[in-house]
N, CA, C and O atoms as CSV, one atom per row, in Angstrom:
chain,resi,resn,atom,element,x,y,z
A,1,UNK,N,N,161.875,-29.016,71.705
A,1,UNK,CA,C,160.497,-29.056,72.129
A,1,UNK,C,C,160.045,-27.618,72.422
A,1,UNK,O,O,160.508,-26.945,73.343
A,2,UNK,N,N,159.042,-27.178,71.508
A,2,UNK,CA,C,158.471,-25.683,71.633
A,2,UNK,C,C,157.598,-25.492,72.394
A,2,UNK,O,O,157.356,-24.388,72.881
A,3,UNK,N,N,156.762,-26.879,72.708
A,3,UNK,CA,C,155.429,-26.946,73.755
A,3,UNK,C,C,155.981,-25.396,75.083
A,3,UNK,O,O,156.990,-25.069,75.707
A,4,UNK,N,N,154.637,-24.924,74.904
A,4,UNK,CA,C,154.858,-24.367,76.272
A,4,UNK,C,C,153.606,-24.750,77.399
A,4,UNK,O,O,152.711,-25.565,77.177
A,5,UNK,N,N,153.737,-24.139,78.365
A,5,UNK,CA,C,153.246,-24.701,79.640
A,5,UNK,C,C,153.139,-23.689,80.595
A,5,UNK,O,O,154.174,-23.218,81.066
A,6,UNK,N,N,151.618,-23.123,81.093
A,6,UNK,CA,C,151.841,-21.778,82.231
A,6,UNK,C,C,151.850,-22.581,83.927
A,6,UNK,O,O,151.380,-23.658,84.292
A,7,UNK,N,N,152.534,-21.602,84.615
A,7,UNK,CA,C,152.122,-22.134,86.216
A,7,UNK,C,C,152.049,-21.420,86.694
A,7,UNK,O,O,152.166,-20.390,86.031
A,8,UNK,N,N,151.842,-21.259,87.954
A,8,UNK,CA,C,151.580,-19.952,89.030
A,8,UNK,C,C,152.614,-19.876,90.075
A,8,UNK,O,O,152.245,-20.601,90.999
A,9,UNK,N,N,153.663,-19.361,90.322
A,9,UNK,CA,C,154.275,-19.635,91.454
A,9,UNK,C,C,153.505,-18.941,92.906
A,9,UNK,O,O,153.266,-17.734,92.945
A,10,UNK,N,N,153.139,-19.931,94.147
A,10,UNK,CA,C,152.818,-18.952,95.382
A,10,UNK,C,C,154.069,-18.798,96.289
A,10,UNK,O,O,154.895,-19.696,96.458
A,11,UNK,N,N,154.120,-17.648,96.816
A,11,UNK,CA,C,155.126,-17.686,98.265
A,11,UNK,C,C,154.099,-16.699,99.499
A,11,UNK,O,O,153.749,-15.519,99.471
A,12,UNK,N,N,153.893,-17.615,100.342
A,12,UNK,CA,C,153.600,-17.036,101.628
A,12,UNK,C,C,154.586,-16.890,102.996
A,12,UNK,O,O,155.542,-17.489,103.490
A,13,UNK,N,N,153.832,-15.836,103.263
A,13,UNK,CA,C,154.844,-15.822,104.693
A,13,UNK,C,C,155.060,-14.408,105.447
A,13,UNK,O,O,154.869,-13.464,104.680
A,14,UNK,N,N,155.328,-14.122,106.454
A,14,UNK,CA,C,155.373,-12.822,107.183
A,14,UNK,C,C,156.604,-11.659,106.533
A,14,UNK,O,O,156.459,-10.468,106.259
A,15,UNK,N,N,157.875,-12.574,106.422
A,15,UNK,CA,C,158.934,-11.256,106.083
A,15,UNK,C,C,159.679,-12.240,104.718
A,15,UNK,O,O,160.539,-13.104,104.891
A,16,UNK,N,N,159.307,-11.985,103.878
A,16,UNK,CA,C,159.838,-12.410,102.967
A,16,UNK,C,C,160.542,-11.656,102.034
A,16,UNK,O,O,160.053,-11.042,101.086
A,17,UNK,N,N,161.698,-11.730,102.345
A,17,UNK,CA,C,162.605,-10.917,101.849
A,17,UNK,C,C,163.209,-10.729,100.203
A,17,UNK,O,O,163.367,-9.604,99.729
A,18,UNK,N,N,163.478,-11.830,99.519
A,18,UNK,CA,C,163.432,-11.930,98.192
A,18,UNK,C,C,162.634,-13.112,97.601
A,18,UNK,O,O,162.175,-14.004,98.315
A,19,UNK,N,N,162.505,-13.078,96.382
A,19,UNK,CA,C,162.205,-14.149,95.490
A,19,UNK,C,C,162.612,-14.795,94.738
A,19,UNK,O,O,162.750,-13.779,94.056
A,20,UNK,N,N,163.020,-15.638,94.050
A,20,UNK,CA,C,164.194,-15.708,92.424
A,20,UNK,C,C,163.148,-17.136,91.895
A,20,UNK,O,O,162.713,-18.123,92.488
A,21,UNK,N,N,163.062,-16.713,90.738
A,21,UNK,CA,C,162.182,-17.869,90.065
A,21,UNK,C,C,162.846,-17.984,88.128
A,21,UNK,O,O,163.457,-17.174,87.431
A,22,UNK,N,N,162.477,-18.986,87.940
A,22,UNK,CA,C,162.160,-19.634,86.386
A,22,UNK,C,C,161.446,-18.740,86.151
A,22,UNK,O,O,160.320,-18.802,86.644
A,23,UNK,N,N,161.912,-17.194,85.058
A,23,UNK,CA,C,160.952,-16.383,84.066
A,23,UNK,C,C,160.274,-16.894,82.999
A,23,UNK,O,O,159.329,-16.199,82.625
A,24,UNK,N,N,160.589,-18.465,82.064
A,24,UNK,CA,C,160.443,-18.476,80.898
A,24,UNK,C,C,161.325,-18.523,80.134
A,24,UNK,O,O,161.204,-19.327,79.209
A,25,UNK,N,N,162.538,-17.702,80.210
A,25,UNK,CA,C,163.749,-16.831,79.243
A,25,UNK,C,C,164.655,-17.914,79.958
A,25,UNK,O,O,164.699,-18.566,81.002
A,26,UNK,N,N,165.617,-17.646,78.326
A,26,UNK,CA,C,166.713,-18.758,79.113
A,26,UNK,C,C,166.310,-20.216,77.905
A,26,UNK,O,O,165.407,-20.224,77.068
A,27,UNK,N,N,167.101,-21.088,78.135
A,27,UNK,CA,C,167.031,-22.537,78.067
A,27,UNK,C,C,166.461,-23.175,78.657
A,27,UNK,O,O,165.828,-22.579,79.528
A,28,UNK,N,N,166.264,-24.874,78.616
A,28,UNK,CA,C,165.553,-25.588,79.388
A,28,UNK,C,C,167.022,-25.584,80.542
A,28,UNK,O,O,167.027,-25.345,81.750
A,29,UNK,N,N,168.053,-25.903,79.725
A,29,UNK,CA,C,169.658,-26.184,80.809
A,29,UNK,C,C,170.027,-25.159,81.415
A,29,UNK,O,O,170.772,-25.314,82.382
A,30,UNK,N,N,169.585,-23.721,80.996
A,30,UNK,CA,C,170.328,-22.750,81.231
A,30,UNK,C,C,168.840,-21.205,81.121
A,30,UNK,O,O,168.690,-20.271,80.333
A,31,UNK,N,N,168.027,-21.689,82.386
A,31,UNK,CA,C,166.775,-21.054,82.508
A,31,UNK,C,C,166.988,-19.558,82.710
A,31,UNK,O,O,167.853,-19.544,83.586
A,32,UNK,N,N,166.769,-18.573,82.478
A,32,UNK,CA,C,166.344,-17.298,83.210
A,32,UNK,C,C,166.175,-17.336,84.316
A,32,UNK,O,O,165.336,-18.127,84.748
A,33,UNK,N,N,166.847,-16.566,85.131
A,33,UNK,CA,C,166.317,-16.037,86.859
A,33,UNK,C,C,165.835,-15.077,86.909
A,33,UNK,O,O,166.423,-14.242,86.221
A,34,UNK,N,N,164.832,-14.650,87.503
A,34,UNK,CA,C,164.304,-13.207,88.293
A,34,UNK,C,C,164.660,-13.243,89.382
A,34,UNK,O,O,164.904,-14.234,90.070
A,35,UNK,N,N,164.724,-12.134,89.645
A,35,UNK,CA,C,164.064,-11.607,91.125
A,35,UNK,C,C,163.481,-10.450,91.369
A,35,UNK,O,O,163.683,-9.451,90.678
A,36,UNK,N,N,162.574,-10.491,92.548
A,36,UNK,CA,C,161.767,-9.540,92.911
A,36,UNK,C,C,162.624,-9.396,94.554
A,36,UNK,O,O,163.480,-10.141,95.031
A,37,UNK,N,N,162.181,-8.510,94.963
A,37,UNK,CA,C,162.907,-7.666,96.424
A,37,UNK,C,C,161.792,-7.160,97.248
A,37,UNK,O,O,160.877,-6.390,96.954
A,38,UNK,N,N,162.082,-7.775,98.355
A,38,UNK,CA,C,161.037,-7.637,99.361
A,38,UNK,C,C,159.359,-7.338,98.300
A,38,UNK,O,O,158.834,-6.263,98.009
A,39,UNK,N,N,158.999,-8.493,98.021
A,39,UNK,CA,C,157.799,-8.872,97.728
A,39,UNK,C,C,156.595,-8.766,98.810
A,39,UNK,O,O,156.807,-9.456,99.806
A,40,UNK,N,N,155.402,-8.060,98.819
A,40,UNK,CA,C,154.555,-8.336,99.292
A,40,UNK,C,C,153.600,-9.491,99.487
A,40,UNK,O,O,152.608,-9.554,98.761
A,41,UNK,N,N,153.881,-10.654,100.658
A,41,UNK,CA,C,152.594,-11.054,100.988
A,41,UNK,C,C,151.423,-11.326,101.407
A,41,UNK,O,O,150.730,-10.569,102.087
A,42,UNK,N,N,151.112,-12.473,101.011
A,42,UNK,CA,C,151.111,-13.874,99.629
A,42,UNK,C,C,151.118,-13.177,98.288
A,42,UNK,O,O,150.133,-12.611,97.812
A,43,UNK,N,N,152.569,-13.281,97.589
A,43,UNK,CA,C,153.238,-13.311,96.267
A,43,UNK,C,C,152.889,-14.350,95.091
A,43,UNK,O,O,153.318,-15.500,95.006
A,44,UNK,N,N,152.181,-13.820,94.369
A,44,UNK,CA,C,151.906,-14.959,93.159
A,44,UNK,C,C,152.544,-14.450,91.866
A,44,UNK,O,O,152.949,-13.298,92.020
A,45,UNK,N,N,152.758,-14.924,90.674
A,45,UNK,CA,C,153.182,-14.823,89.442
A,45,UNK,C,C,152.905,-15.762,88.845
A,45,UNK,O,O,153.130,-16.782,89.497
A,46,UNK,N,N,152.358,-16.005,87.520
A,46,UNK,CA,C,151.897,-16.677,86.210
A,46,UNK,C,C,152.567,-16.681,85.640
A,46,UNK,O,O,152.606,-15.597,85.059
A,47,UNK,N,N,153.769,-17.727,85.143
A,47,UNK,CA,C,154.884,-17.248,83.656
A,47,UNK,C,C,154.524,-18.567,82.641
A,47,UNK,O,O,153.968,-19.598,83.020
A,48,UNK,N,N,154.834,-18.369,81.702
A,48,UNK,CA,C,154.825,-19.593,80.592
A,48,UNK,C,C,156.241,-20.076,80.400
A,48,UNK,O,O,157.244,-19.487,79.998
A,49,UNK,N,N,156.019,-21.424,80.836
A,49,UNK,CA,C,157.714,-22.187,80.567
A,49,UNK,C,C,157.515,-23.025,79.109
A,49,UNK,O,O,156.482,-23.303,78.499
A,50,UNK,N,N,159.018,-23.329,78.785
A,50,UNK,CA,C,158.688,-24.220,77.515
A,50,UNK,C,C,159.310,-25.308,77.548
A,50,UNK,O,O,160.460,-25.149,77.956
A,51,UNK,N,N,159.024,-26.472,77.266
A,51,UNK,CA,C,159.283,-27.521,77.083
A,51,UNK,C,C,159.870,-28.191,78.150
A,51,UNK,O,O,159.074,-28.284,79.084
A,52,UNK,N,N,161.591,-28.989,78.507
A,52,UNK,CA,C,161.437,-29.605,79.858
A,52,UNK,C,C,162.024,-28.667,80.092
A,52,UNK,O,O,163.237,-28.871,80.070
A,53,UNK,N,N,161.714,-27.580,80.342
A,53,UNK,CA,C,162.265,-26.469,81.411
A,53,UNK,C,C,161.667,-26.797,82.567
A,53,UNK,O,O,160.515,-27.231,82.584
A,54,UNK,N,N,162.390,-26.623,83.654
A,54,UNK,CA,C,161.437,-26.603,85.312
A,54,UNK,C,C,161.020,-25.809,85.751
A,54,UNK,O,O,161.571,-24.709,85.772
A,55,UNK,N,N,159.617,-26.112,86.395
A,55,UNK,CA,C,159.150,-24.347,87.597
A,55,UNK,C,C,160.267,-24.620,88.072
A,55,UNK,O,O,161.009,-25.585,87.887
A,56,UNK,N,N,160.385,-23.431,88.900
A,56,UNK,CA,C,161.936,-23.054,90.224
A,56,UNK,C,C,161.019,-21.765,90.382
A,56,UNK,O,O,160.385,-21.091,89.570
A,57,UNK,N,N,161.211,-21.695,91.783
A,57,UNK,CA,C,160.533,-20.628,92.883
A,57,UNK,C,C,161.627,-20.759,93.911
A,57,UNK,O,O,161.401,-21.836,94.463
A,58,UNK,N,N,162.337,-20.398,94.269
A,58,UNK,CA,C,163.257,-20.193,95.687
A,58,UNK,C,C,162.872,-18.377,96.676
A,58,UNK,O,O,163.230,-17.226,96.428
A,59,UNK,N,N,162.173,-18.869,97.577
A,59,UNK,CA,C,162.119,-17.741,98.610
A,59,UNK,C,C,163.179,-17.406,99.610
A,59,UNK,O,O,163.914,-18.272,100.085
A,60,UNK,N,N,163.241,-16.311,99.881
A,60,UNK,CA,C,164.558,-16.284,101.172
A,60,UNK,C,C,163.735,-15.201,102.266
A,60,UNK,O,O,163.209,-14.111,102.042
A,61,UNK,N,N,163.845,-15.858,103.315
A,61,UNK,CA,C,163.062,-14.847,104.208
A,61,UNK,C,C,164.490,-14.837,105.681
A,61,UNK,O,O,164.786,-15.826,106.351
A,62,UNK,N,N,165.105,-13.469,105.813
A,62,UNK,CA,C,166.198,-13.755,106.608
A,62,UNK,C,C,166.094,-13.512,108.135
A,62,UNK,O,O,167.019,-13.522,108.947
A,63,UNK,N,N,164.553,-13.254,108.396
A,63,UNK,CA,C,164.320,-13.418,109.971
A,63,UNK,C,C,163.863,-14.776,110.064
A,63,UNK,O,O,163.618,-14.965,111.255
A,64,UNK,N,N,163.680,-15.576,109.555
A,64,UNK,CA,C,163.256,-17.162,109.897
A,64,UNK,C,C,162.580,-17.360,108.953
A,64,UNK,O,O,162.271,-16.396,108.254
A,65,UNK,N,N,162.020,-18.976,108.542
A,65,UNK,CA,C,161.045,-19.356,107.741
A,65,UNK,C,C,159.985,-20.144,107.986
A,65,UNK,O,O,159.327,-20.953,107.333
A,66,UNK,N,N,159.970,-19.535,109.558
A,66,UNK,CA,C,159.111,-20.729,109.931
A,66,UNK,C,C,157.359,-20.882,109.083
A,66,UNK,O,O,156.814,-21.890,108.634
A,67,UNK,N,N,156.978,-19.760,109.122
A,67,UNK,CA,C,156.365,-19.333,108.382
A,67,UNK,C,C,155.653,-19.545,107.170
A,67,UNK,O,O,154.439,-19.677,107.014
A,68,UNK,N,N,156.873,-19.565,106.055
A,68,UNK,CA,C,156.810,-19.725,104.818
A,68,UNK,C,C,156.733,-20.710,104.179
A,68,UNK,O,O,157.389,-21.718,104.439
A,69,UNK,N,N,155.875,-20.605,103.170
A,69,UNK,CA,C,155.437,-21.526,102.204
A,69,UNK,C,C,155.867,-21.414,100.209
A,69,UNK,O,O,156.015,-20.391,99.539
A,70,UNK,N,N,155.947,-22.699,99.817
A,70,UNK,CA,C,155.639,-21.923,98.188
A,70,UNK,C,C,155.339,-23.208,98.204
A,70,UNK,O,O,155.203,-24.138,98.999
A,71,UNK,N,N,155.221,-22.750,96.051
A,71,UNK,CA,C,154.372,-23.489,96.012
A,71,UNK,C,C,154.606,-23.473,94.016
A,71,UNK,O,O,155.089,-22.573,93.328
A,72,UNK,N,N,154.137,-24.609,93.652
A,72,UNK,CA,C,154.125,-24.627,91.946
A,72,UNK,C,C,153.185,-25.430,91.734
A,72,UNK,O,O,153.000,-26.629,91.941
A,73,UNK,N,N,152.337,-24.191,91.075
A,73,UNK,CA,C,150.889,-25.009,90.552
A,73,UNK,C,C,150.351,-24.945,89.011
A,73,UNK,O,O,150.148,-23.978,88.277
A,74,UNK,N,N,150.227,-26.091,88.844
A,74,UNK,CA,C,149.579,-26.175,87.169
A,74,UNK,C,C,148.542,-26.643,86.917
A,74,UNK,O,O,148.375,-27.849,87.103
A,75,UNK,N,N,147.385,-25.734,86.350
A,75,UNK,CA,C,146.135,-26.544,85.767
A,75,UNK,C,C,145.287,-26.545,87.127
A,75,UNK,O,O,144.193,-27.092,87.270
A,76,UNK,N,N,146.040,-25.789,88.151
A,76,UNK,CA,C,144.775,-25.427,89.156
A,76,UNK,C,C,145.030,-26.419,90.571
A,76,UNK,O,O,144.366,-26.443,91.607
A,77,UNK,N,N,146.364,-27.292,90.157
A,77,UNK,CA,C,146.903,-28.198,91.029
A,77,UNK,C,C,148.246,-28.025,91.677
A,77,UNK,O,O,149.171,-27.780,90.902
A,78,UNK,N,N,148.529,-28.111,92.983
A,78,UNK,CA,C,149.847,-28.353,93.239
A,78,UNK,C,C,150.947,-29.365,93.175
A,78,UNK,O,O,151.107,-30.433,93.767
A,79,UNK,N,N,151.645,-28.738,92.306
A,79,UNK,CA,C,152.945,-29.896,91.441
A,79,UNK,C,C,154.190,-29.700,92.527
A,79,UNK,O,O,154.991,-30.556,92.152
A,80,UNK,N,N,154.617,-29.212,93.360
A,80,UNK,CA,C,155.227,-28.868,94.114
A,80,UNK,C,C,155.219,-27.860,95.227
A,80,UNK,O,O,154.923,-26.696,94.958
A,81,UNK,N,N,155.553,-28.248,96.583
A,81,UNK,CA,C,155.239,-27.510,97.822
A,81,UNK,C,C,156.467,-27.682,98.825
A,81,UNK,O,O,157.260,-28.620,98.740
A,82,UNK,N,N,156.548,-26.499,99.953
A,82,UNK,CA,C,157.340,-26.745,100.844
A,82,UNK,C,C,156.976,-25.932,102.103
A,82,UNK,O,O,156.201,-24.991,101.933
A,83,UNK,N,N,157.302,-26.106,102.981
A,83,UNK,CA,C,157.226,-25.140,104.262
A,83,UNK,C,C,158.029,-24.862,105.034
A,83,UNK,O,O,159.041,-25.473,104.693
A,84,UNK,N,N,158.268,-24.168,106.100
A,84,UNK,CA,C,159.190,-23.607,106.796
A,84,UNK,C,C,160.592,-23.690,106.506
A,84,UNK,O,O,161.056,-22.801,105.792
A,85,UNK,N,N,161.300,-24.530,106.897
A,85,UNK,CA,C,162.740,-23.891,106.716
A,85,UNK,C,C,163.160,-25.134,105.201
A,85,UNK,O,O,164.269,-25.060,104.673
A,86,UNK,N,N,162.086,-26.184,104.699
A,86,UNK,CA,C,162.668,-26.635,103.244
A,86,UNK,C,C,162.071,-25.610,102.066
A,86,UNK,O,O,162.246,-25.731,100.853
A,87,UNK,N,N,161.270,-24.500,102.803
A,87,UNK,CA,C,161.239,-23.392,101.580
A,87,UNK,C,C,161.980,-23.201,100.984
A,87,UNK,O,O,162.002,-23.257,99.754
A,88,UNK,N,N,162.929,-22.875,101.833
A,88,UNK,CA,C,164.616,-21.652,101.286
A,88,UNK,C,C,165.524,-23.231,101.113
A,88,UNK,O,O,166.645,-23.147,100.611
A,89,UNK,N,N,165.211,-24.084,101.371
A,89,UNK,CA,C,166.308,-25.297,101.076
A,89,UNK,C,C,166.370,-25.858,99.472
A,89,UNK,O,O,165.929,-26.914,99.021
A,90,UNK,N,N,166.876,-25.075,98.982
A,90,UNK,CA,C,167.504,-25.481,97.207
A,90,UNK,C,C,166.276,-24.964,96.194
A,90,UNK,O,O,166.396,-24.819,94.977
A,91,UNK,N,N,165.330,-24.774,96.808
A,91,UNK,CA,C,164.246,-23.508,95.919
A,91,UNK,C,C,163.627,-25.018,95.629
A,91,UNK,O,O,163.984,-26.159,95.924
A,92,UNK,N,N,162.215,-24.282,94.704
A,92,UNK,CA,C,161.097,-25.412,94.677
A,92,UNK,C,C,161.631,-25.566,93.707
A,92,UNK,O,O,162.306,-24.657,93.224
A,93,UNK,N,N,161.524,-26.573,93.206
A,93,UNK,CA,C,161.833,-27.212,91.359
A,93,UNK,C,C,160.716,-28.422,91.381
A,93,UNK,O,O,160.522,-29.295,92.227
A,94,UNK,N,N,160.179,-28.197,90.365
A,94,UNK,CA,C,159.133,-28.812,89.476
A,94,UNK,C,C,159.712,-29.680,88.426
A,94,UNK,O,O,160.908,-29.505,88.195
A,95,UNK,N,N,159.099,-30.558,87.767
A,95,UNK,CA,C,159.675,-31.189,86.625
A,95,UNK,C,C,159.046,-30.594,85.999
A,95,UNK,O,O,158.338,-29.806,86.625
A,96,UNK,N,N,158.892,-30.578,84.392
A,96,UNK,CA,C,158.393,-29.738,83.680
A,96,UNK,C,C,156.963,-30.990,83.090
A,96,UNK,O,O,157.245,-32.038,82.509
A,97,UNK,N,N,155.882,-30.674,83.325
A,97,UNK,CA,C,154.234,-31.822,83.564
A,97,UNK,C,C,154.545,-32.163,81.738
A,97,UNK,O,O,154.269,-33.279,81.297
A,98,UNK,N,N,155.004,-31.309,81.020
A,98,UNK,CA,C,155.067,-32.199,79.396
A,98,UNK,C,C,156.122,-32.753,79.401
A,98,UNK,O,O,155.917,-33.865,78.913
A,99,UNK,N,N,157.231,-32.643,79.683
A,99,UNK,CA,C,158.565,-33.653,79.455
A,99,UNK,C,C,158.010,-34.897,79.168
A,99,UNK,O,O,158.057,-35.257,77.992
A,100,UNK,N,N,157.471,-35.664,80.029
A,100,UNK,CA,C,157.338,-36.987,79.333
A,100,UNK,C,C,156.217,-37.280,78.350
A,100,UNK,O,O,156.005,-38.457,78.055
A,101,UNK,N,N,155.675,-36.564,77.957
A,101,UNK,CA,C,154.846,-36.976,76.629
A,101,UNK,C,C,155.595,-37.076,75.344
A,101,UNK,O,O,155.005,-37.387,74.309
């Protein structure tokens, strides 16, 4: 499946220390990671995924999370969200919105 698909990842929050997300690159089984390092926020990024690949956004903020938010949005909607300390709990994962067509 070649379909691709853009989203926006958000991360808010006071000390947010890294980022690691779904680039695009990679497989649907075997995705690409980034990361960014001490990101300025509220952190956004736009990537194009393809097919049932998943958003994944995982924040790590190591003075607390009470704070923090993310977030995976497609088409102007939120497909996935979390806050305070289930931010950093296993990173956001999305299903991928075309898989089942």
């Amino acid at each position: 499946m070649n379909e691709t698909y853009e989203v926006t990842y958000e991360v808010t929050g006071k000390s947010v220390d890294s980022i690691t997300f779904h680039d695009g690159g990679g497989t649907a089984t075997a995705p690409n990671l980034a990361t960014v390092d001490k990101p300025v926020a509220p952190w956004k990024k736009k990537v194009t995924l393809r097919g049932i690949m998943p958003a994944a956004v995982s924040p790590v903020a190591l003075d607390g999370a009470a704070d923090l938010t993310r977030k995976v949005i497609y088409k102007g909607k939120v497909i996935k969200e979390a806050t305070g300390e289930a931010a950093m709990a296993g990173g956001c994962v999305a299903v991928s919105p075309i898989a089942g067509r």
